[in-house]
C-alpha positions as CSV (number, residue, x, y, z in Angstrom):
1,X,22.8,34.0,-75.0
2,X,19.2,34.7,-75.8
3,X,18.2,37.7,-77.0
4,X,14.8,39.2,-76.4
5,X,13.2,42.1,-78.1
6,X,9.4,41.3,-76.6
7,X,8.0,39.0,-73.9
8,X,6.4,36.2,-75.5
9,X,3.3,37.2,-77.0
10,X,1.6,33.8,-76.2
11,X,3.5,31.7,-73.1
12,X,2.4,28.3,-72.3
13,X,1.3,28.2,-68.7
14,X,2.0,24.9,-68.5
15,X,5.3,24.6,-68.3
16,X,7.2,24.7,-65.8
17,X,8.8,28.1,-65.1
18,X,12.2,28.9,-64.4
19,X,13.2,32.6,-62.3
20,X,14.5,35.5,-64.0
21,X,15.1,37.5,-61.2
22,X,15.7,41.6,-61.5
23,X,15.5,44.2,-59.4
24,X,13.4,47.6,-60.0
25,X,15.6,49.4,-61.4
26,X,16.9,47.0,-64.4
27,X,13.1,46.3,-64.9
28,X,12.4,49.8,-65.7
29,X,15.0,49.3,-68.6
30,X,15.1,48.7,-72.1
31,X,18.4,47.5,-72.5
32,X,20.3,45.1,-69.9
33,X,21.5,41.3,-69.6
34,X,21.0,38.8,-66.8
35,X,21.7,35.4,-66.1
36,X,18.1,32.8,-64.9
37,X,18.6,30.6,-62.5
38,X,19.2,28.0,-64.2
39,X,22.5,29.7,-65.9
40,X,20.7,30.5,-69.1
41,X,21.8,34.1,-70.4
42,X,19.6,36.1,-71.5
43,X,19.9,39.7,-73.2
44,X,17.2,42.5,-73.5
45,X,16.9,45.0,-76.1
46,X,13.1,46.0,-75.6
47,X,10.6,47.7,-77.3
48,X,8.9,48.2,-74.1
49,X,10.7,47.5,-70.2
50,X,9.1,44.3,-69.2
51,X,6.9,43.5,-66.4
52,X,7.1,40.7,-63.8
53,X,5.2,38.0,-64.2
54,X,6.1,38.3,-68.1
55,X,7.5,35.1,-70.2
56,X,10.9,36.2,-71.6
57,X,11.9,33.2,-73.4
58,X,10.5,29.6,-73.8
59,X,11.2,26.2,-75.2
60,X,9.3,22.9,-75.4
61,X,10.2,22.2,-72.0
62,X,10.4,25.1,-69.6
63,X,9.5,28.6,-69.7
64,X,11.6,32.0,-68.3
65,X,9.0,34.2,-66.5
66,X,10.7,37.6,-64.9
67,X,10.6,38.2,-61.2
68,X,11.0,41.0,-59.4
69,X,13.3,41.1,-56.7
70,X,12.3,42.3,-53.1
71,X,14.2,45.5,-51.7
72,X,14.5,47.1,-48.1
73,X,10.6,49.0,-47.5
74,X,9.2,50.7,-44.6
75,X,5.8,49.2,-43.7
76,X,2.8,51.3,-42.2
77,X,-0.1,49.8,-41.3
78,X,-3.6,51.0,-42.5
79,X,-5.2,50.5,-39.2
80,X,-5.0,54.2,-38.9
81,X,-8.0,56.3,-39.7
82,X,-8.4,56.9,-43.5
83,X,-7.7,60.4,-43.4
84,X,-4.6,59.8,-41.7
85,X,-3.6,57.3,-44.1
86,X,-4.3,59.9,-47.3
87,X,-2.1,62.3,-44.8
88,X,1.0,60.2,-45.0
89,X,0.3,59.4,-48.5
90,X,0.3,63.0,-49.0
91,X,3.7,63.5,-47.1
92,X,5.5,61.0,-49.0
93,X,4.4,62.3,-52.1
94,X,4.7,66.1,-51.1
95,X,8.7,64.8,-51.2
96,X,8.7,63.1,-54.2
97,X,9.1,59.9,-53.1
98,X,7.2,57.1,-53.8
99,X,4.6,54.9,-52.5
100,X,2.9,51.9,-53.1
101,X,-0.4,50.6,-51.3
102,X,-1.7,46.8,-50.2
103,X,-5.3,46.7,-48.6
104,X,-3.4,46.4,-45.1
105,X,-0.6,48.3,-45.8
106,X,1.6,51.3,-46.9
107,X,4.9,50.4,-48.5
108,X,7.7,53.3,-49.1
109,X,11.3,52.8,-49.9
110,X,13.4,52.1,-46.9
111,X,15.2,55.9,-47.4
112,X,16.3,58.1,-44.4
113,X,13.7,61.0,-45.6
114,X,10.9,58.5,-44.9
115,X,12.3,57.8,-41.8
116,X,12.9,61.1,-40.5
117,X,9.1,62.5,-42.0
118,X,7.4,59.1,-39.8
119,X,9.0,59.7,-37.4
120,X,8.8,63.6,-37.1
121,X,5.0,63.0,-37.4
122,X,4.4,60.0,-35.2
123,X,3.6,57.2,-37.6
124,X,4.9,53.8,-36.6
125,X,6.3,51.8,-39.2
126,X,8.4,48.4,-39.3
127,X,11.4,47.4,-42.0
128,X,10.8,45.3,-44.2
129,X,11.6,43.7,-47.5
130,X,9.1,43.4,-50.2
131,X,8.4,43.6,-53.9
132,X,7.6,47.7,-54.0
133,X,5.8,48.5,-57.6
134,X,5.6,52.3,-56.7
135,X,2.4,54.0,-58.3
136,X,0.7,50.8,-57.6
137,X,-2.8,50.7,-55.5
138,X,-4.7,48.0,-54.1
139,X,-8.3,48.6,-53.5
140,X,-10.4,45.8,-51.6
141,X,-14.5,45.8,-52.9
142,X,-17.0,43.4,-51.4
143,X,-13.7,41.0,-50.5
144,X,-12.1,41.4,-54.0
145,X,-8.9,42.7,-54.5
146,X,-8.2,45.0,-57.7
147,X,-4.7,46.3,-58.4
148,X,-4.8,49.6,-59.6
149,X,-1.9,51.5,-61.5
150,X,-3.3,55.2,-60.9
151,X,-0.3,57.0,-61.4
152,X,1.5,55.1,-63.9
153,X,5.2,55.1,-65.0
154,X,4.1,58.3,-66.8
155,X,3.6,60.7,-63.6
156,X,6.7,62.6,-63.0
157,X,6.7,66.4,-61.9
């Protein structure tokens, strides 16, 4: 078994990358194991929890780049005026729950709260599965897309 403290400071892009897939939860970790796909163990004991996208581990011929798993989301569309989009935003949050924002979409987690506050105020959404970074906006300027972490893992009531 490997074991990592830090992603690798300075990954070689490349190589060819082999999947260390997590879910949410473990990602938001400092301590936990998993197995890549290829079978390689690897074990974390972090200074920091990692982020996907981040090189874990590497060798001369392949390099082990974390990625997020997709989970169960409820999708609503942003072709809803903007003020009705900062409204559900605003219910979600008024619940503590979280939210995470695409330029075309809403994403929330697939929880029977969600549900019941969409549907009690009339905003269709679909099920879904998707990689949900809560805290996470995308804004779209002049046809660039910017990811934006406004809230950060720091905003807790």
């Amino acid at each position: 078994m490997h074991l990592i403290n830090q992603a690798v400071a300075q990954p070689n892009p490349s190589l060819p990358q082999i999947a260390v897939r997590v879910d949410r939860q473990k990602l938001a970790k400092r301590l936990w194991r998993v197995v890549a796909d290829d079978g390689t163990e690897i074990g974390c004991e972090l200074e920091r929890p990692l982020q996907p996208g981040d090189t874990v581990f590497q060798t001369e011929q392949v390099r082990y780049v974390v990625t997020q798993e997709p989970e169960a989301v409820l999708e609503i569309r942003l072709d809803l005026p903007p003020s009705a989009a900062a409204g559900v935003g605003w219910a979600i949050g008024n619940l503590h729950l979280e939210l995470m924002s695409e330029p075309e979409r809403l994403l929330a987690l697939d929880e029977k709260a969600v549900r019941r506050l969409l549907d009690r105020i009339g905003v269709a959404y679909r099920e879904t599965t998707a990689v949900f970074r809560p805290g996470r906006f995308a804004r779209g300027e002049n046809n660039q897309k910017a990811q934006i972490d406004e809230l950060g893992p720091s905003h807790k009531h």
